[in-house]
C-alpha positions in Angstrom: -2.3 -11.5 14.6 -0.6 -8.2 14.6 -2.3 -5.2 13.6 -0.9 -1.6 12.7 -2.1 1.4 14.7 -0.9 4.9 13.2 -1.0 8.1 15.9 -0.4 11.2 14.0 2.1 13.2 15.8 2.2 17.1 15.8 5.9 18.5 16.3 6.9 22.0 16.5 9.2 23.4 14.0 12.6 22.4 15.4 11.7 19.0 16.2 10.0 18.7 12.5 13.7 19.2 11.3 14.9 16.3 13.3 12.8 14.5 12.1 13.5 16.0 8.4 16.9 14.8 9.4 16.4 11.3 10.8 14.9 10.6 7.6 17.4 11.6 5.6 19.9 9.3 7.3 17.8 6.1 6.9 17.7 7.3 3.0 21.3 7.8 3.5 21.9 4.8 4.7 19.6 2.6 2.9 21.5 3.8 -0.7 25.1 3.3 0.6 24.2 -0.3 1.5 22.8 -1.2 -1.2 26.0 0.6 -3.3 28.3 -1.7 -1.0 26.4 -5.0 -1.7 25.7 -4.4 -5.8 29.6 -3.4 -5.7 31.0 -6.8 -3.8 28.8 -8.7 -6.0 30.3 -7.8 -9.2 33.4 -8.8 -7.9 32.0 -12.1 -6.9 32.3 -11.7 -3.7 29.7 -13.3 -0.9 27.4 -11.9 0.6 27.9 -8.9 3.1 26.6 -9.2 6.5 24.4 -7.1 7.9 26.8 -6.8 11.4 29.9 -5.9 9.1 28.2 -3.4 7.1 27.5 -1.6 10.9 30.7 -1.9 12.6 32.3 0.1 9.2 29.7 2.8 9.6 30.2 3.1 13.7 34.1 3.6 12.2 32.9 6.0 9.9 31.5 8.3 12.2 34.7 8.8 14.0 36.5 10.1 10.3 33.5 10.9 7.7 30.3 11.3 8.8 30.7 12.7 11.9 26.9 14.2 11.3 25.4 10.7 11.8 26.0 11.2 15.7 23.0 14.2 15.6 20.8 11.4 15.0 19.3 8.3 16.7 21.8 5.3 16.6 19.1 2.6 15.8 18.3 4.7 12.6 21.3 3.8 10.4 21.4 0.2 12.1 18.0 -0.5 10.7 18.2 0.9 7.2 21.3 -1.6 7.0 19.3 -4.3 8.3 16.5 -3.3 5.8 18.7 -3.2 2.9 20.1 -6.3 3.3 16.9 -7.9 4.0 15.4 -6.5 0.9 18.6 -7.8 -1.4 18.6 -11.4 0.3 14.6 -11.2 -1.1 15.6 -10.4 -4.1 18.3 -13.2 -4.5 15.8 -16.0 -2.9 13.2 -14.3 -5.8 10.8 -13.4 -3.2 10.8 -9.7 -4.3 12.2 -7.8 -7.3 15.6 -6.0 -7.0 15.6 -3.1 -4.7 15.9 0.3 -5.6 18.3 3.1 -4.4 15.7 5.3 -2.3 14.9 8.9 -3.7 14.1 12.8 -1.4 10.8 11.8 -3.9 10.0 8.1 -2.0 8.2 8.5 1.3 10.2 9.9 3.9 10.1 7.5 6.9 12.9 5.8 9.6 12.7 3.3 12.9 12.8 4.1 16.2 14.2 1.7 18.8 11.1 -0.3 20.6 12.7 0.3 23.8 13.6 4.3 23.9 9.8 4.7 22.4 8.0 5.8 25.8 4.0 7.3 26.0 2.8 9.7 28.4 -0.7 11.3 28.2 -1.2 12.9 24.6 2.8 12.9 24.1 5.3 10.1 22.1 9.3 10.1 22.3 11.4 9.5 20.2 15.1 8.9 20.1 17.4 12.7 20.1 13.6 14.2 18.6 12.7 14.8 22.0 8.5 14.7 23.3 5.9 15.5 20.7 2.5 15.7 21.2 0.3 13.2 19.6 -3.9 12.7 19.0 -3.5 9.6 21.0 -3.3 8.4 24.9 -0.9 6.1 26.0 -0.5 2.4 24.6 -0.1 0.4 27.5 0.1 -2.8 25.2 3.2 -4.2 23.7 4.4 -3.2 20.7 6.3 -3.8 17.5 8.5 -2.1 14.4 7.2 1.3 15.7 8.2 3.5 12.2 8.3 7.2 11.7 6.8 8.6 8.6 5.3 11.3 6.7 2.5 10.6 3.9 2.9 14.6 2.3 1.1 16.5 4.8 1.1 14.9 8.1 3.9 12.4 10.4 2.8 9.6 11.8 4.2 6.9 14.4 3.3 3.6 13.2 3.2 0.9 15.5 2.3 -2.9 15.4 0.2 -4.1 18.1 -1.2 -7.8 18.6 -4.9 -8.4 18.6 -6.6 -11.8 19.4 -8.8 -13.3 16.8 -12.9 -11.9 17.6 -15.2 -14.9 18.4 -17.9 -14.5 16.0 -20.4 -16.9 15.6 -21.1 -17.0 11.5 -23.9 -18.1 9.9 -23.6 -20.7 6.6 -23.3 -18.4 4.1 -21.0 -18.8 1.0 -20.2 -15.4 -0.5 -18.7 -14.8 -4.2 -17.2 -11.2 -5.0 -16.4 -10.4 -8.1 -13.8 -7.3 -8.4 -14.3 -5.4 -12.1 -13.8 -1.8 -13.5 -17.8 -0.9 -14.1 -18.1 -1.9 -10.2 -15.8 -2.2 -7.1 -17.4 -5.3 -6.0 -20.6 -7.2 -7.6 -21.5 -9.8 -4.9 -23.2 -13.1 -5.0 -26.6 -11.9 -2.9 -26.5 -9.3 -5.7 -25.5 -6.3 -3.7 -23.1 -4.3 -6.2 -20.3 -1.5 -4.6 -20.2 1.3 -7.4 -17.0 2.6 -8.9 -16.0 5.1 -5.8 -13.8 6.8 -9.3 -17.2 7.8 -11.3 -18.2 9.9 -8.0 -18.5 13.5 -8.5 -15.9 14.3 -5.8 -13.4 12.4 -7.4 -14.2 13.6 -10.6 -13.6 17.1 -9.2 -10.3 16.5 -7.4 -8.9 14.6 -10.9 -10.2 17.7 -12.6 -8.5 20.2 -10.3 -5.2 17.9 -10.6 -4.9 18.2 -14.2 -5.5 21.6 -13.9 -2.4 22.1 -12.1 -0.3 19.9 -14.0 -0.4 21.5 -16.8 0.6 24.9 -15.1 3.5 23.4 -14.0 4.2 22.0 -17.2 4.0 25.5 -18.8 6.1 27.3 -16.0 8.8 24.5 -16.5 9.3 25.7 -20.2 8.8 29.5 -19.9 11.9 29.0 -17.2 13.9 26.4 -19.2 17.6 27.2 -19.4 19.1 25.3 -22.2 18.2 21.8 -21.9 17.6 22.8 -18.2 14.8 23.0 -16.1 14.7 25.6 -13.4 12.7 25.4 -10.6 10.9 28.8 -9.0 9.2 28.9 -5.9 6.2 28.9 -7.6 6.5 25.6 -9.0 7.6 24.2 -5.7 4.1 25.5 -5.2 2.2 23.5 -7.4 4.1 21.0 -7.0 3.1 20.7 -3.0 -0.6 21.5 -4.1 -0.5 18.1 -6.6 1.3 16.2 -4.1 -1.6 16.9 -1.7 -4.3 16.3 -4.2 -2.9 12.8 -4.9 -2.8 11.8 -1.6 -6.3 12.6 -1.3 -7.4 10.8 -3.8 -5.7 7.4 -2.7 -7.2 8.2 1.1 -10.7 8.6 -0.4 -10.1 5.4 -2.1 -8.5 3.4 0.8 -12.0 4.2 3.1 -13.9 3.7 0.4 -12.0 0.0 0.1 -12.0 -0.1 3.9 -15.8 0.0 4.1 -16.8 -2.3 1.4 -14.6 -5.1 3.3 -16.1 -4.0 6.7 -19.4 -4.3 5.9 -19.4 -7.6 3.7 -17.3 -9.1 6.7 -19.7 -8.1 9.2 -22.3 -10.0 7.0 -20.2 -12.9 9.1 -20.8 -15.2 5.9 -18.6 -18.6 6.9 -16.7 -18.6 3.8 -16.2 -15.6 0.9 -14.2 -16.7 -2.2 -12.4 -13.9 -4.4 -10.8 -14.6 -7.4 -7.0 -14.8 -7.9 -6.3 -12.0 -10.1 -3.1 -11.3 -12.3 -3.3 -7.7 -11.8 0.4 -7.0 -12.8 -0.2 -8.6 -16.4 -4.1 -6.8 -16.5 -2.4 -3.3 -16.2 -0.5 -4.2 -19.0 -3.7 -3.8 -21.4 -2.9 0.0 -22.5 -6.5 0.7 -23.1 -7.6 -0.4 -19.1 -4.5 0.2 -17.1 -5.6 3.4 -15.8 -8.7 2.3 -14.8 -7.4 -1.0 -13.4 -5.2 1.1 -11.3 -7.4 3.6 -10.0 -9.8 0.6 -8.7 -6.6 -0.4 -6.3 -8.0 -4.2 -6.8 -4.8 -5.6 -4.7 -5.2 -2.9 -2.0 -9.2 -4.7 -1.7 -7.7 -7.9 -1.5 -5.0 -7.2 1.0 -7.9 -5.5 3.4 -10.3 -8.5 2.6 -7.5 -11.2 3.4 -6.6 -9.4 7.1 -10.1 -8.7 8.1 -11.5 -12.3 7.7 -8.4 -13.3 9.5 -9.6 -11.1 12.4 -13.4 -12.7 12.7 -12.2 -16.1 11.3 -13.9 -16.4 8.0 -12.4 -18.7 5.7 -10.8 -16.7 2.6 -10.8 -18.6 -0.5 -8.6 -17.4 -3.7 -10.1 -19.7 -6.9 -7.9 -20.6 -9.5 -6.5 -17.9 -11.9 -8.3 -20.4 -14.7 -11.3 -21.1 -13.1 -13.9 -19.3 -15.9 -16.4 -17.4 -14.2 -17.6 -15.5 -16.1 -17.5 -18.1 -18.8 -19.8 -20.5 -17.2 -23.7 -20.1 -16.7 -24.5 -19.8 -13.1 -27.7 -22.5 -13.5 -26.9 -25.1 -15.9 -22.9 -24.8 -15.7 -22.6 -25.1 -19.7 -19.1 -23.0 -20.6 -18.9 -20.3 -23.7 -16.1 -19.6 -25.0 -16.5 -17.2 -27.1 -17.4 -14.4 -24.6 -16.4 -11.3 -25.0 -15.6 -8.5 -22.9 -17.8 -6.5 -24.0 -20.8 -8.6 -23.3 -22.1 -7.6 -20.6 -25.1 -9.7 -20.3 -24.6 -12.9 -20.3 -27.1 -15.3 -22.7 -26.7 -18.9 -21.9 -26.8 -20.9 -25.5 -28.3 -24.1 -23.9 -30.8 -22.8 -21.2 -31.3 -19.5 -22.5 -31.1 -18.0 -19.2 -30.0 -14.2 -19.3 -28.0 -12.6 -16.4 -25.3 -9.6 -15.5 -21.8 -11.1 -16.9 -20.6 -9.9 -13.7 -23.6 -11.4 -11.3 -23.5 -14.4 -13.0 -19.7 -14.8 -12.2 -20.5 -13.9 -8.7 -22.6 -16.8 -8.2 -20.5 -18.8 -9.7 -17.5 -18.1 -7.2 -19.8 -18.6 -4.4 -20.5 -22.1 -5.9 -16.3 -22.9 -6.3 -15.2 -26.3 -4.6 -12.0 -26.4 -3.8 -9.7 -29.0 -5.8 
């Protein structure tokens, strides 16, 4: 399997602005693609190739856009490629239509594989020049090696392949149950706490609203018209929220990454997770927040790779399966549950259990159809 490895990289200031710039092109890039293909297919026109879509922008940097040549070559070719891949998704319904990229979206581009070399504690990259890095060399191969920067910080991200760990697992079967009261409620009945009820989160959601609303208030004492004007001081804030938000989703990422570590070191032979619709559950006004902020998918998406890695057998149960619904001893189904029962009383055995325990177990217990 292929794994990711991110080295953060720590340019000077010119060489920040190259790569201010390289990113910019790929943006560039990505939007006039993606302009040329929605435009030949209202004509009814096919399909443009990726390969045509290059050879017109190597012509147009002879006569239009003769800055493209201050930039790596393999930048522009991938954003083509990318864009094309991502509308030929959309068509085949394998992803939903691709949007034209914003100075807002993350800032990122490729770098060829090839012109990527390492020397001790320095990376380079393509007309950027040698920038020193946290990391050594990588003498393994690698892949897709992506430039990007997350708000505060650029990264090189490259994908390197890792063999499978021989682990010898016991013959455990383990049930996790994702909610919004906790992370994770597992079948041993070890619970993971809501990371978003912690007092440092609390803080940092406190301190963001704070500044919201002071941007909000500087944006109408220097509204022109029906005009915004932006100050420097708003630029400000703005900078300050963007920084809070991304620590917010990094404290919940290692919180996520730590749950999955530790119940996969467990080295249970099987764990089965439920196959959530989390696009229609954020739909519920009333939770969606909450839902969100839990990053259930993110969880999954660490889960699925990690058990992967020690080979554990990952098991999604069916949307419809009713865990919650069904007593973990006798197996008699009530229907009329509620949501906000959160003890569940079993009307033919009388036993009484955690709603979210109980549905635990009962994942642990799933047979596969």
């Amino acid at each position: 399997m292929i794994l990711s490895k991110k080295i953060r990289l720590k340019p000077n200031k010119t060489q920040e602005q190259k790569l201010w710039k390289s990113a910019g092109t790929a943006r560039f890039i990505y939007n006039w693609t993606l302009e040329k293909q929605e435009g030949n297919y209202k004509l009814g026109n096919k399909f443009i190739s990726d390969n045509d879509l290059r050879k017109e922008i190597t012509i147009l940097k002879k006569i239009e856009l003769n800055w493209l040549n201050e930039v790596s070559n393999n930048v522009a070719k991938q954003a083509v490629k990318d864009a094309c891949n991502a509308y030929k998704s959309f068509f085949e319904k394998l992803a939903k239509k691709p949007r034209f990229k914003s100075r807002k979206n993350k800032a990122s581009f490729y770098n060829d594989t090839s012109k990527l070399k390492f020397k001790q504690n320095l990376v380079l990259i393509e007309k950027v020049g040698w920038i020193r890095c946290n990391e050594g060399i990588i003498n393994q191969k690698f892949y897709n090696p992506r430039v990007s920067f997350d708000g505060k910080y650029w990264y090189l991200s490259v994908g390197i392949k890792q063999e499978s760990k021989k682990v010898e697992l016991t013959n455990e079967v383990v049930g996790i149950d994702l909610g919004i009261k906790d992370t994770a409620i597992i079948s041993n009945g070890k619970k993971y706490k809501n990371i978003n009820k912690k007092v440092n989160i609390k803080k940092t959601k406190k301190r963001l609203k704070r500044l919201q609303k002071q941007v909000s208030r500087k944006y109408e004492m220097n509204k022109e018209g029906r005009r915004y004007h932006k100050t420097a001081n708003i630029v400000k804030l703005e900078k300050k929220i963007r920084l809070l938000h991304r620590r917010l989703a990094n404290i919940r990422l290692n919180y996520n990454h730590q749950i999955t570590t530790e119940i996969v070191r467990a080295k249970p032979s099987q764990i089965v997770i439920e196959d959530l619709n989390i696009k229609g559950m954020i739909k519920n006004r009333h939770l969606s927040k909450a839902i969100a902020e839990q990053c259930l998918h993110q969880f999954t998406q660490l889960l699925t790779y990690k058990c992967e890695l020690y080979g554990i057998k990952l098991v999604k149960a069916d949307r419809w399966f009713p865990s919650s619904k069904t007593c973990s001893k006798c197996g008699c189904v009530k229907l009329t549950l509620k949501l906000s029962d959160r003890v569940y009383k079993c009307n033919e055995c009388g036993s009484e259990i955690d709603r979210d325990l109980n549905a635990a177990i009962n994942l642990s217990n799933y047979k596969c159809s």
